[in-house]
N, C-alpha and C positions, 0 to 999 in steps of 0.2 A: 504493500500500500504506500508506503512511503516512496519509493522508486514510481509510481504513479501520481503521486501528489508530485514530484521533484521536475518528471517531464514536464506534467500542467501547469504548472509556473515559470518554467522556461519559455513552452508556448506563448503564455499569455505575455509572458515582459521580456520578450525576445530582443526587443530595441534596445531593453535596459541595458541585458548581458554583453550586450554585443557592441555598447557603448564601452560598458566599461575596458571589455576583454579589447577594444580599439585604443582605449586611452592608457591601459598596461602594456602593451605588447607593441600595438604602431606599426610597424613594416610587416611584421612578425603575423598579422591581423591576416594576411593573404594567405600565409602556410596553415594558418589552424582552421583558415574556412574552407580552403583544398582538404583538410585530413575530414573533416564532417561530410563535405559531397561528396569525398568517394566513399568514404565507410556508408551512407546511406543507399548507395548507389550499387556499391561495393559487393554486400556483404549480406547474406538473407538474415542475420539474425539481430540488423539493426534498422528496421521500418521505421523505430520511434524516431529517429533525429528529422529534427526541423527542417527540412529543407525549403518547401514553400516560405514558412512566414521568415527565413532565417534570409531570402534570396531579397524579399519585399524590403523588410527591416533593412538590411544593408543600402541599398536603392535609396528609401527615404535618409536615412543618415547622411549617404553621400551627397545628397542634393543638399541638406542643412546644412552644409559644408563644416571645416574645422575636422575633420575625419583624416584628413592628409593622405586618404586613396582616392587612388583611381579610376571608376565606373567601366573603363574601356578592359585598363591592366585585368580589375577583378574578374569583371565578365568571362574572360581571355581563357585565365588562372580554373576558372569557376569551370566552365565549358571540358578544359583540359582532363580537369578532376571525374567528371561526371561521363567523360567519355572512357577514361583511364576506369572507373568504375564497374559499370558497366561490363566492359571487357573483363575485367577479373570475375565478376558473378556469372559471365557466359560460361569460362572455363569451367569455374566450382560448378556450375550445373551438367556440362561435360562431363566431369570429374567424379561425381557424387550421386549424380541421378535422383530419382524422387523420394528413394529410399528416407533421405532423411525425413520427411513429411509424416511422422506420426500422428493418428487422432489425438495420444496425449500429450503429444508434445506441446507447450504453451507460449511458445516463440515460432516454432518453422510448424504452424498451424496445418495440417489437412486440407481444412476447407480451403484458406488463402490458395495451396496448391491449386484447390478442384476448381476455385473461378477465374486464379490463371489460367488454365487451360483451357477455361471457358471464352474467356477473352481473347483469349490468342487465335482456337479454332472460330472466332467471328472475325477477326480484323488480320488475320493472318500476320504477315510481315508488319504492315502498318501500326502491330498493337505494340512493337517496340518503340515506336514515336509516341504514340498517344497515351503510354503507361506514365510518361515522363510527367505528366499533370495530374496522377492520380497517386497520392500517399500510398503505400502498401504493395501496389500493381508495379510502380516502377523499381520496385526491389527485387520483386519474384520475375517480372516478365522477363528478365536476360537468363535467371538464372531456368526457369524453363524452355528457354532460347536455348540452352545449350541444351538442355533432357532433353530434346527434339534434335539438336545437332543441326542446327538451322544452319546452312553455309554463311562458313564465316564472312564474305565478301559482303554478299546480302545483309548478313547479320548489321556489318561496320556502317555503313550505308546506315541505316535505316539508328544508329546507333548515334551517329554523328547528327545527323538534322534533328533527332529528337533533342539532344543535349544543346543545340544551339539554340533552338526553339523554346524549351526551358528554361535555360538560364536568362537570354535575352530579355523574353517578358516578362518572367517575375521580377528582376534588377528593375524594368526600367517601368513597372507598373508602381514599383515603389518609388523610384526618382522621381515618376510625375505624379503622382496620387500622394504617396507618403506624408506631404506638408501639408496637405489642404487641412484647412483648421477644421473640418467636422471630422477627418480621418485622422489627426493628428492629436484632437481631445481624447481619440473614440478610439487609440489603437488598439488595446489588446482586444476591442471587439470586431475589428478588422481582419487581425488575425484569426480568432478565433471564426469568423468567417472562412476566411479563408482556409485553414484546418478542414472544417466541416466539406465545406465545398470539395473539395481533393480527397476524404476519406471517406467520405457517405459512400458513393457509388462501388466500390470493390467488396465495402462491407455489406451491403447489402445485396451484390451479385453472391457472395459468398451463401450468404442466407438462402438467397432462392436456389441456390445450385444446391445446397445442402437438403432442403425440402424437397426440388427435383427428384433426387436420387433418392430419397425415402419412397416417394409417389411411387418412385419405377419400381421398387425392392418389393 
């Protein structure tokens, strides 16, 4: 419970952290947001890390300027990570196959698997672009990319424009959104929007796929 109270409030005061961990750290601010987007990216057993409201938060910040980064640099950095990402969870899914997906397992979830698979045999190839906007989806859908052994070329492809398409909007929806005084009084309900918006749809494909399969059984 506490490990779920501690993401919730990173969530919600995402700006705060990421203010502070800017005004510690400073150059250093680019490496620790590289090691998040790809561990999130990376890694099926780290879905929780912030990446939407982490992408927004920074965007706003930079526009408020005194951040002493770069929008262009980070984007760059940011892109690199989530491509670099990516790639290493195609492999682990090569590597590892579905096997790890146990029903009790309480991280690398079953279900997440079965509306993976769900997702992917509707959007084929294209669900690697469009998982990159959905919490949950863009962790599993590489590492299902490789359980399928999706050709690598195709794979990079569809790998690449999803991470540029991702990173770009979120940075610059926060650069131009971020300060407006009703979203800047009102942020952790922005994000918290935003959360919702990006986790609702996987969890709830995950649902109906799970009730599916009971209907069929």
């Amino acid at each position: 419970m506490d490990f779920i109270k501690d993401v919730i409030d990173i969530l919600l005061n995402v700006d705060q952290y990421l203010a502070d961990i800017i005004k510690s750290y400073k150059f250093w601010t680019y490496l620790i947001l590289f090691i998040i987007i790809f561990a999130e990216t990376g890694f099926v057993v780290t879905p929780f890390l912030p990446g939407d409201p982490l992408l927004f938060a920074a965007g706003a910040l930079i526009a408020n300027g005194n951040t002493g980064l770069n929008i262009f640099l980070l984007g760059f950095i940011l892109i690199l990570a989530a491509i670099s990402g990516n790639t290493v969870n195609y492999y682990l899914g090569r590597s590892l196959g579905p096997k790890v997906f146990k029903p009790e397992n309480k991280i690398l979830k079953l279900s997440y698997y079965e509306s993976t698979q769900d997702f992917f045999n509707k959007h084929g190839g294209k669900a690697v672009i469009f998982s990159r906007f959905f919490a949950i989806l863009r962790t599993f859908v590489p590492f299902v990319s490789g359980v399928i052994r999706m050709p690598m070329g195709r794979y990079t492809l569809f790998n690449i424009i999803g991470a540029v398409a991702w990173i770009s909007s979120f940075l610059m929806l926060g650069y131009l959104f971020g300060n407006i005084p009703a979203v800047k009084d009102n942020f952790s309900w922005a994000v918290l929007f935003i959360t919702l918006l990006s986790s609702l749809p996987p969890i709830v494909g995950a649902i109906y796929s799970k009730k599916g399969k009971k209907a069929n059984s």
